[in-house]
C-alpha positions as CSV (number, residue, x, y, z in Angstrom):
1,X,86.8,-110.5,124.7
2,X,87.0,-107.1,122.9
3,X,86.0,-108.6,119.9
4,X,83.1,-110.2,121.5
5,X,82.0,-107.1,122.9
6,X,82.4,-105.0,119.5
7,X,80.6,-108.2,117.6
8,X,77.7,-107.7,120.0
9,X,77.5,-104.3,119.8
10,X,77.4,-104.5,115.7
11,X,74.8,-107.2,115.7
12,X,72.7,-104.8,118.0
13,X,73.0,-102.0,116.3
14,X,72.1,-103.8,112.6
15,X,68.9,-104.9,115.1
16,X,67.6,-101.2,116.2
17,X,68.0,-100.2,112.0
18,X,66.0,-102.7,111.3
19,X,63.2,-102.4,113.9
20,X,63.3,-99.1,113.2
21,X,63.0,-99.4,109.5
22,X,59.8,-101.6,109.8
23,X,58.4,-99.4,112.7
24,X,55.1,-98.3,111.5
25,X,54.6,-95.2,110.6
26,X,51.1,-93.1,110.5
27,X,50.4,-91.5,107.0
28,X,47.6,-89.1,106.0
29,X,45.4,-89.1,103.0
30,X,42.7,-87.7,101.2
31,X,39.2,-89.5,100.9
32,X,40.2,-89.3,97.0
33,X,43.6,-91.3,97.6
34,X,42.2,-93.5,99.4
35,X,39.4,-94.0,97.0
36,X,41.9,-95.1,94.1
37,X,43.8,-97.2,97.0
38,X,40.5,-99.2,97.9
39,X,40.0,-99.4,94.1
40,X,43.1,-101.3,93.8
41,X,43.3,-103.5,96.9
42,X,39.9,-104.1,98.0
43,X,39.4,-107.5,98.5
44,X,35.8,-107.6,97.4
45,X,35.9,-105.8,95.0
46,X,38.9,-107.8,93.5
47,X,37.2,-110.8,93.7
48,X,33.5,-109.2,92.6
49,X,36.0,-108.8,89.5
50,X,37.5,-112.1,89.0
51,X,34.2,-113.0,89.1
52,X,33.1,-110.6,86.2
53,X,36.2,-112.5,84.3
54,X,35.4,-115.4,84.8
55,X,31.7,-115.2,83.7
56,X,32.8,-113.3,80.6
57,X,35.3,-116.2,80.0
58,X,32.1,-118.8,80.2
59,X,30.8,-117.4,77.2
60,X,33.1,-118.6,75.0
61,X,33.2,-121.8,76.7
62,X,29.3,-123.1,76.4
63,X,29.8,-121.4,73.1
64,X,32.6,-123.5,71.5
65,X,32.0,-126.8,69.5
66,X,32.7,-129.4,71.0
67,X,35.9,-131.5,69.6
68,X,35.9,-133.9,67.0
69,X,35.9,-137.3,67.3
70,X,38.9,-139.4,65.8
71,X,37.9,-143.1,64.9
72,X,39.3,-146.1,63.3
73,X,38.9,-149.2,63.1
74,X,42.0,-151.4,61.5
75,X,41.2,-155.9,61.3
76,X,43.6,-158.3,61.9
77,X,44.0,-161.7,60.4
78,X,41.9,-163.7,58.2
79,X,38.3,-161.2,58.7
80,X,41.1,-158.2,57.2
81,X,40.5,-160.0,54.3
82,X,36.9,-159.4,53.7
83,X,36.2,-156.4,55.5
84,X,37.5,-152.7,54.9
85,X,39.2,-150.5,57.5
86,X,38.3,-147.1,58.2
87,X,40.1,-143.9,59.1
88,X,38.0,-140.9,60.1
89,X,36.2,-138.2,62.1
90,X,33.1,-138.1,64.0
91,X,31.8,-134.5,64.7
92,X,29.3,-134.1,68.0
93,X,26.3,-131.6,67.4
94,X,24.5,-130.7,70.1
95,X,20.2,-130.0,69.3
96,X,18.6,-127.2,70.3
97,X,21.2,-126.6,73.4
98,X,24.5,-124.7,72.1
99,X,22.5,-121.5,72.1
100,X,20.3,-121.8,74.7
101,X,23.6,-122.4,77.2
102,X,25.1,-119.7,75.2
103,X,22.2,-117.1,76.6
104,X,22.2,-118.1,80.0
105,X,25.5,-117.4,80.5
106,X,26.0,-114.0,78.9
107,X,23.1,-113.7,81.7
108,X,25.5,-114.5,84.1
109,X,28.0,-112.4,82.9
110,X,25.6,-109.2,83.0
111,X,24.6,-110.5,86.6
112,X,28.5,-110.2,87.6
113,X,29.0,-107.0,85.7
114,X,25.6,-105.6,87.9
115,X,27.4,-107.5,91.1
116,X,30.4,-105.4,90.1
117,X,28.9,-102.5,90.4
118,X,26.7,-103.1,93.2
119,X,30.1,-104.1,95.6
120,X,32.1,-101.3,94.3
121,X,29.1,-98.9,95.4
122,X,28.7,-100.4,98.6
123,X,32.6,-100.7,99.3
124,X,32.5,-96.8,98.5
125,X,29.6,-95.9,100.8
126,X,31.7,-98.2,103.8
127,X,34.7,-96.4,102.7
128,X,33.4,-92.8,103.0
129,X,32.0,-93.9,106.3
130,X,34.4,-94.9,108.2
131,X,36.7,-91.9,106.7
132,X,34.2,-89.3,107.7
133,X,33.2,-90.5,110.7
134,X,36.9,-91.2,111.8
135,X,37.0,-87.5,111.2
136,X,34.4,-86.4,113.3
137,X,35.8,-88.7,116.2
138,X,39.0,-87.5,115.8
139,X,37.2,-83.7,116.3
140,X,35.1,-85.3,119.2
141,X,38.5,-86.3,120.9
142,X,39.5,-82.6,120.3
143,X,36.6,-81.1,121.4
144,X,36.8,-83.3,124.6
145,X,39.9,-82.7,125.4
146,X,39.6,-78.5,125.3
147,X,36.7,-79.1,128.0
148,X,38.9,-81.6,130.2
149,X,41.0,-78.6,130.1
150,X,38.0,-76.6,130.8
151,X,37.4,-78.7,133.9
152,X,40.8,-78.7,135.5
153,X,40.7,-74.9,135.6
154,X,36.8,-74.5,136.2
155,X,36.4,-73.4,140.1
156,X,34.1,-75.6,141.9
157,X,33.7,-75.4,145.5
158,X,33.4,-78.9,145.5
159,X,36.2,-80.7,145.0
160,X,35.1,-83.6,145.6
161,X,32.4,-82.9,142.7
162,X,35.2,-81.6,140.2
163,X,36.9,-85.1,140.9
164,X,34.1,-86.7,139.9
165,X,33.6,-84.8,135.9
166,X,37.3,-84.8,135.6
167,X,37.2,-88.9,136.1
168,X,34.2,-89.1,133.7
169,X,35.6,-86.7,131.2
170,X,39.3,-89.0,131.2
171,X,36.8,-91.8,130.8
172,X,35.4,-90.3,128.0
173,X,38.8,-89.3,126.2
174,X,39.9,-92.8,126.6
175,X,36.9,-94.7,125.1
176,X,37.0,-91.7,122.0
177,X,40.6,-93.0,121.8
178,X,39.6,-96.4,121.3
179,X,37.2,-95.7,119.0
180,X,39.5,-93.8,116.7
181,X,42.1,-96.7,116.9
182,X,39.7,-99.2,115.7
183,X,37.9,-97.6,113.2
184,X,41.5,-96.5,111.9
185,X,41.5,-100.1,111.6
186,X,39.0,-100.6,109.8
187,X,39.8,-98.3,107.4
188,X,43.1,-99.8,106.6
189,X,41.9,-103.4,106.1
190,X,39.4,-101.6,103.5
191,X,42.4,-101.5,100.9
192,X,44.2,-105.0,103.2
193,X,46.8,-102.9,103.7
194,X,49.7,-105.1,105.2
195,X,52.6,-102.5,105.2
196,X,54.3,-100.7,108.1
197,X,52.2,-97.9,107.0
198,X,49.1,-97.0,108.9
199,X,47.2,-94.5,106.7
200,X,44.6,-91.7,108.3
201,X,42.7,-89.0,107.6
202,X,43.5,-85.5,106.7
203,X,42.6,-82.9,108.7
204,X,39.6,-81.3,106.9
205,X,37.1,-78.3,107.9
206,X,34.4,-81.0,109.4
207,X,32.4,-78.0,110.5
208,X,31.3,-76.9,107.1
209,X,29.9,-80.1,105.8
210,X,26.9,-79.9,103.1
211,X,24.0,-82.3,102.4
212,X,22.3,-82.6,99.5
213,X,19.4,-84.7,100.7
214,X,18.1,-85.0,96.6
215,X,21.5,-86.5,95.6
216,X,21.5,-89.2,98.2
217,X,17.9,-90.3,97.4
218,X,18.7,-90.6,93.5
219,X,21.7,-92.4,94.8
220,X,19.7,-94.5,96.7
221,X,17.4,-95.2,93.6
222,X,20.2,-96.3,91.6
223,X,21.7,-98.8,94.1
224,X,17.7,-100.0,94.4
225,X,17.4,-100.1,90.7
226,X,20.9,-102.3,90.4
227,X,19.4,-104.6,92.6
228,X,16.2,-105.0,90.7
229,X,17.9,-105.3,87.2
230,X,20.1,-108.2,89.1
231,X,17.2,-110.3,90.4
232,X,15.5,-109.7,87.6
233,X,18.5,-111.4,85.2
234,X,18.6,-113.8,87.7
235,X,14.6,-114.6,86.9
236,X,15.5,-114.5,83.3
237,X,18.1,-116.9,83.6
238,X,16.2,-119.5,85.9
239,X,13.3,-119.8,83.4
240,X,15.5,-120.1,80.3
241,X,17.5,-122.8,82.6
242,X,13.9,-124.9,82.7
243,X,14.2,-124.9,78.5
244,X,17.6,-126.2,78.5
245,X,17.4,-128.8,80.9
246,X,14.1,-129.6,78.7
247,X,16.0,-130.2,75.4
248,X,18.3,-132.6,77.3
249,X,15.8,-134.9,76.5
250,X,16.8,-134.0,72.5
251,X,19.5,-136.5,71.4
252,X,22.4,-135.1,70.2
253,X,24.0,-136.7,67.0
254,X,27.6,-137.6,65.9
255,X,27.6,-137.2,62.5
256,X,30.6,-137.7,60.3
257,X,33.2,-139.7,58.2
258,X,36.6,-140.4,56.7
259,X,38.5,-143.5,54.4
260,X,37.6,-146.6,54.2
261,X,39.7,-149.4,52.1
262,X,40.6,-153.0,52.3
263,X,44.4,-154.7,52.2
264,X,45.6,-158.3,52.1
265,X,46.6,-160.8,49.6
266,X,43.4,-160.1,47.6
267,X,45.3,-158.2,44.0
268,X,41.5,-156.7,43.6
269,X,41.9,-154.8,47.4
270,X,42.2,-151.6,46.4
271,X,39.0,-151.7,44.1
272,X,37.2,-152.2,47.3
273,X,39.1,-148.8,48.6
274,X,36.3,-145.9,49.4
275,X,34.5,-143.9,52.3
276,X,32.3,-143.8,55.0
277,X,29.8,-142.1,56.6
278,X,28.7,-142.3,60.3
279,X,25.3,-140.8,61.9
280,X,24.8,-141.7,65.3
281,X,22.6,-140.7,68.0
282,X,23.2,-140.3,71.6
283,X,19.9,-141.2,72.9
284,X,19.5,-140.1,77.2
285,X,18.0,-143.7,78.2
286,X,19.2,-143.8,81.4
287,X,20.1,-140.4,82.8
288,X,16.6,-139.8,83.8
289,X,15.9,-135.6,82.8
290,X,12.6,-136.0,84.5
291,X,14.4,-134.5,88.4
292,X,16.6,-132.2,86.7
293,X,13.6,-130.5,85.1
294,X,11.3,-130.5,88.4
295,X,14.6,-128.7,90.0
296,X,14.9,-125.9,87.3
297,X,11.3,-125.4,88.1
298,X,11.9,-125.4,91.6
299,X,14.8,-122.8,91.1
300,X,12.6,-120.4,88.9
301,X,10.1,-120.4,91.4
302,X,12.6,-119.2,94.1
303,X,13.7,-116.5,91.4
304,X,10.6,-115.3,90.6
305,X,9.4,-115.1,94.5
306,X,12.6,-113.3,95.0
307,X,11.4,-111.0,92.3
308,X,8.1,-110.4,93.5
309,X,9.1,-109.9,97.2
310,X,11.6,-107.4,96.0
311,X,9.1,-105.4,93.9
312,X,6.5,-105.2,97.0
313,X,9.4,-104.0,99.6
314,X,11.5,-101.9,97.1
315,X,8.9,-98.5,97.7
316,X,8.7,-99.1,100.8
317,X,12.8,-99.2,101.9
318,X,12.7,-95.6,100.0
319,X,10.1,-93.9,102.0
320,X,11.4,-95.9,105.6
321,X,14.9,-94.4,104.6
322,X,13.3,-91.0,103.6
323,X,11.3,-90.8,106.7
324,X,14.6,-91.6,109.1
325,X,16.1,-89.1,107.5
326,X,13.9,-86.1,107.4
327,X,13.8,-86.7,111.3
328,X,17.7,-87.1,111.1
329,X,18.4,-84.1,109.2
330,X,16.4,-81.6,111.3
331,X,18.5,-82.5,114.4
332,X,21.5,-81.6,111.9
333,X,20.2,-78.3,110.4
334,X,19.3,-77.2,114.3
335,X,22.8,-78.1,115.8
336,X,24.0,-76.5,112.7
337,X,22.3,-73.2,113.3
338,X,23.1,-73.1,117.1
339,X,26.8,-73.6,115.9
340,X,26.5,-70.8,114.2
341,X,24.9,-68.7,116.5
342,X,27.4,-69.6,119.6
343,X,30.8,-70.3,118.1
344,X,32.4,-66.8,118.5
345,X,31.5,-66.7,121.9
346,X,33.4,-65.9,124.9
347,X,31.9,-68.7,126.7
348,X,34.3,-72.0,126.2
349,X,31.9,-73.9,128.2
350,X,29.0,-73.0,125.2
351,X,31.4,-73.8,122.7
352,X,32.4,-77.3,123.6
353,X,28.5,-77.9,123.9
354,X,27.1,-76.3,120.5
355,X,30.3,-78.4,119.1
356,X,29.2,-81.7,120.9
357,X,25.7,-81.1,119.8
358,X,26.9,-80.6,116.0
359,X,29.6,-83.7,115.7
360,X,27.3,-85.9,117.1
361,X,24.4,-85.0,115.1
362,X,26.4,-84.7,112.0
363,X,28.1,-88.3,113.3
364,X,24.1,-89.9,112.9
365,X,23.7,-88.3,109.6
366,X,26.6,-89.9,107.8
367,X,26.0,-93.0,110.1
368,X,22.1,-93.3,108.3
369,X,23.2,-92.4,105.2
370,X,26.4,-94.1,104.3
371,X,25.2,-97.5,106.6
């Protein structure tokens, strides 16, 4: 029974290491670290380069020549004895195709390089929006909980009343804390994190944030101007697409050759004894290239509507985004002064609110520009 007892108290104790080794643990980093962490482990961006690979790797696939043909053909019996056998190679060459092919997919590959880019920007942008704005929320929840604080020591002559705020301000607390765990979320499953470790944000100075409204519009050119070269490959490709599946209608040829010689009884055989050459064409009679050349239409007129829809809107996404954020901005810049106008002073209550005014503002900044 003893040794029952001390067996069951081993086998428990080996249990708490364990759960205690896997229990998660909360980590802080820098926007920076988790920059080169996203970098490694983001799934799209991952895959955006597989992709890149991949269409890099196509090159030199439509590129290649195709392989050569072996042939022979070896008689039997009496018709050996009149007719030579032949022992040779047949090479395919493909008209007016190999390069055309070759072209549209070192498009591609610029398309995937551009669709690179434009994932790794976007992750980036997503990434330095949830960081910040976990920031502020986690300042929010600090801010909130020096006025519940505020509250329980305020002296109101209704109690009844002071009930009441204190209620909505735990209210308030509670939802900010939810808000924090799932956006903490959602910053670890930017880099699919699936250790024990939950990483966070450093505690920064949140207060003292700078905007450079010129930066973030020539940003926001760039991104605009990645998209455009993008559809516009895309356009490029589509048309050059109509060309090749034109030239399918081109046959290809087989050209080629190898040994040719006679055996038998005959003593005069291997006078006979030579080569051979072969030219063949392989005509398209019954794959009909007629649909396939009415569907590369089709798909170039997509492209190019595509294209032009982009090219009306593009202007007009800049000054919508530039208008937003003038209006944006100026409720920064005037919680901003008031911050600094009220934070030294004695009043806790005018603190809390020059602070809520500021976060919240600052909260739809990042939100419009990082979105």
């Amino acid at each position: 029974m003893k040794k029952f007892l001390l067996y069951i108290f081993f086998i428990s104790k080996i249990c708490c290491i364990q759960v205690f080794a896997f229990q998660e643990q909360l980590q802080q980093i820098s926007f920076d670290s988790a920059l080169n962490l996203a970098k490694k482990n983001n799934v799209q961006i991952i895959n955006a380069q597989i992709e890149y690979e991949i269409a890099k790797n196509n090159i030199n696939i439509v590129s290649a020549w195709q392989n050569p043909h072996f042939v022979s053909d070896f008689f039997l019996g009496n018709v050996a004895k009149g007719n030579s056998n032949q022992l040779g190679l047949l090479f395919p060459i493909e008209v007016a195709k190999r390069g055309i092919r070759k072209n549209i997919a070192i498009d591609k590959a610029e398309i995937q390089q551009l669709q690179l880019q434009k994932i790794i920007t976007a992750e980036i942008n997503k990434l330095y929006l949830i960081y910040t704005t976990l920031v502020i929320n986690k300042e929010q929840l600090k801010n909130e909980l020096d006025f519940f604080e505020i509250l329980k020591n305020k002296d109101i002559q209704n109690l009844e009343y002071k009930n009441f705020l204190i209620e909505n301000q735990k209210n308030i607390i509670n939802k900010l804390n939810e808000t924090i765990q799932k956006r903490r979320n959602d910053f670890n499953n930017i880099f699919n994190n699936n250790t024990y470790i939950i990483y966070d944000t450093i505690d920064s100075d949140i207060y003292n944030f700078e905007f450079n409204k010129t930066d973030y519009l020539k940003k926001k050119n760039e991104q605009i101007k990645t998209e455009k070269q993008i559809i516009n490959k895309e356009t490029d490709s589509a048309y050059k697409n109509i060309k090749l599946t034109k030239n399918e209608r081109i046959p290809d040829i087989l050209a080629g050759g190898g040994f040719a010689f006679e055996y038998g009884d005959k003593p005069y055989a291997a006078d006979y004894s030579g080569a051979f050459i072969s030219i063949d064409l392989e005509v398209p009679l019954f794959n009909f290239i007629a649909p396939n050349i009415k569907n590369a239409e089709l798909r170039y007129k997509q492209a190019k509507l595509r294209q032009d829809l982009f090219d009306k809107h593009s202007s007009q996404i800049i000054t919508e985004k530039e208008n937003q954020l003038n209006h944006i901005e100026q409720n920064f810049i005037r919680a901003k002064e008031n911050l600094n106008k009220f934070q030294n002073s004695n009043d806790k209550e005018v603190i809390y609110s020059v602070k809520k005014e500021y976060l919240n503002s600052l909260y739809d900044l990042i939100y419009i520009l990082f979105l």
